[in-house]
C-alpha positions as CSV (number, residue, x, y, z in Angstrom):
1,X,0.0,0.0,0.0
2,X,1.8,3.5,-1.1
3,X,1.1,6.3,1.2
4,X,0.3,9.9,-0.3
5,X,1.8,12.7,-0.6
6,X,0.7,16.3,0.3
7,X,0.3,19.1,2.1
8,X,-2.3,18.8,5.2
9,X,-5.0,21.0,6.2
10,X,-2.7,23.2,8.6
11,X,-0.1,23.3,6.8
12,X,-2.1,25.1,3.6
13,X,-3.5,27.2,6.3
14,X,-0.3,28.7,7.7
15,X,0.8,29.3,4.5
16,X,-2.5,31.1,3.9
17,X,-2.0,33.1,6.8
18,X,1.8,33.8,5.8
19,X,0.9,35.0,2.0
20,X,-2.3,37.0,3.4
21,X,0.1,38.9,6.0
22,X,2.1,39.3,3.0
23,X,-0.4,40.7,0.5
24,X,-1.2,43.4,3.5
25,X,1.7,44.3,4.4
26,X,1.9,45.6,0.3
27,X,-1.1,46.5,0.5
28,X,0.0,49.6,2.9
29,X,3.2,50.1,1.2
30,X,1.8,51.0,-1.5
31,X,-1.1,52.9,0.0
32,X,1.5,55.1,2.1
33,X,3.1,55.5,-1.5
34,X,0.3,56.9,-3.3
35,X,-0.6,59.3,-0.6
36,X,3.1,60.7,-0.1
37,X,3.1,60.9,-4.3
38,X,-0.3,63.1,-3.9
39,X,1.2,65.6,-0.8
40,X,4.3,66.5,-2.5
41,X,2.9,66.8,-5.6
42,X,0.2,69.3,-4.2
43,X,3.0,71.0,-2.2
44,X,5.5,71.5,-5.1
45,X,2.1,72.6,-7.5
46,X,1.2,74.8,-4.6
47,X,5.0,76.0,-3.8
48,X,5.0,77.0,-7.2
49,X,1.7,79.1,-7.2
50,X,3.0,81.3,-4.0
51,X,6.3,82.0,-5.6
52,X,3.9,83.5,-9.2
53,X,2.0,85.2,-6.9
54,X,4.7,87.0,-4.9
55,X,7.1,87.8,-8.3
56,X,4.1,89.2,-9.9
57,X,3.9,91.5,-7.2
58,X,7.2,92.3,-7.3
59,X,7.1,93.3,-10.7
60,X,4.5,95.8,-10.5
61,X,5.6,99.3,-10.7
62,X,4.4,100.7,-7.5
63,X,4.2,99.3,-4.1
64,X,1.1,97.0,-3.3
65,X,-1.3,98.8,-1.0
66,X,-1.8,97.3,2.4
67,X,-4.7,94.7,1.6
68,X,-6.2,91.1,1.6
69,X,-7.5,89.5,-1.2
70,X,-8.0,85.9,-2.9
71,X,-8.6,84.6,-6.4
72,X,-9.1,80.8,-8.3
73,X,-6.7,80.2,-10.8
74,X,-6.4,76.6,-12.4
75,X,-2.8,75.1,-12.0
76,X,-2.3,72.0,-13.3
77,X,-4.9,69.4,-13.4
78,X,-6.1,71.2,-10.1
79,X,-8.1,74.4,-9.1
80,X,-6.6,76.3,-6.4
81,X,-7.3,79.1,-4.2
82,X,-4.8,81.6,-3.1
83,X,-5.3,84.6,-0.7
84,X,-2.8,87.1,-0.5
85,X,-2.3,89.4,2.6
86,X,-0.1,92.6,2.0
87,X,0.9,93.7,5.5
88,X,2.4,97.2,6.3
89,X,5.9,97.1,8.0
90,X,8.1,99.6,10.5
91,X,9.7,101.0,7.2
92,X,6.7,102.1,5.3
93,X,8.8,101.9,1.7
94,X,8.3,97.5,2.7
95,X,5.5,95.1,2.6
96,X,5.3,92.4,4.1
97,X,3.5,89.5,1.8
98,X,1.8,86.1,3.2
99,X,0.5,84.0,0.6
100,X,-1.8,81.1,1.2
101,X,-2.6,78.1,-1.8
102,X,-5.4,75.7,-0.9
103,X,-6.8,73.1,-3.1
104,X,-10.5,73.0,-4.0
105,X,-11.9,69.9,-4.0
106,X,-13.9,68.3,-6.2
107,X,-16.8,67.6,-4.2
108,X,-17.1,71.7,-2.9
109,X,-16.0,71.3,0.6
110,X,-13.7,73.6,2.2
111,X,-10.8,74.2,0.8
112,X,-7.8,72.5,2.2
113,X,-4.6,74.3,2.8
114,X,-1.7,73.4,1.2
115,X,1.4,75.7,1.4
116,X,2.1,79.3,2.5
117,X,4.5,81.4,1.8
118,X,5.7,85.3,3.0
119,X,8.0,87.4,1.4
120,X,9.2,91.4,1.7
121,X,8.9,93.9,-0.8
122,X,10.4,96.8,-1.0
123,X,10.2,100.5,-3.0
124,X,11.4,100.1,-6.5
C-alpha cells in the first residue's frame, strides 16, 4: 500500500496566513506610496503658485497697497485658491507678503490648505 503525498490542512492554512500577512503588508506600502506621491505633488504645484503670486507682485511698478484679497486660478490638473495678505511694516517703503494656496476639491468642501508662503517687498 503507497502512502500519499501532500500538504495537510494546517499546513495550507499557515501558508494562507503567511501570503495574506504578506499581500497586507503591500497592500499599505503601496497605500502610504500613493498618498506621499499626492502631498508633494500638491506642495510642489502649490509652492510654485506662492512664488507666481509674490514675483508678480514684485514686478508691479508701485508698491502693493496694504490689503487682503483671494482669487481661483487653475494650475495643473487642479483648481486652487490663493489669498494674499499685504501687510504694512516699521519702514513704510516695505510690505510684508503672506501667501496662502489651498486646493479646492472636487466635491465643494472647504478648501484644504496646502502651502504658505511670506516674502518682503520693497520701493522700487
Amino acid at each position: 500500500m503507497k502512502r500519499q503525498r501532500g500538504f495537510t490542512l494546517i499546513e495550507v492554512l499557515v501558508a494562507l496566513l503567511v501570503f495574506s500577512l504578506i499581500a497586507t503588508a503591500a497592500a499599505e506600502v503601496g497605500s502610504q506610496y500613493i498618498a506621499s506621491y499626492e502631498r508633494i505633488r500638491d506642495k510642489t504645484l502649490a509652492g510654485w503658485i506662492a512664488d507666481n503670486r509674490i514675483n508678480e507682485l514684485r514686478l508691479e511698478e508701485a508698491l502693493p497697497g496694504i490689503a487682503e484679497n483671494s482669487d481661483e486660478t487653475d494650475y495643473g490638473p487642479f483648481r486652487w485658491l490663493v489669498a494674499t495678505a499685504v501687510l504694512g511694516t516699521e519702514e513704510p517703503t516695505m510690505r510684508r507678503v503672506e501667501v496662502t494656496v489651498a486646493r479646492i476639491r472636487d466635491d465643494g468642501s472647504e478648501p484644504v490648505p496646502v502651502h504658505t508662503l511670506s516674502a518682503f517687498i520693497g520701493a522700487n
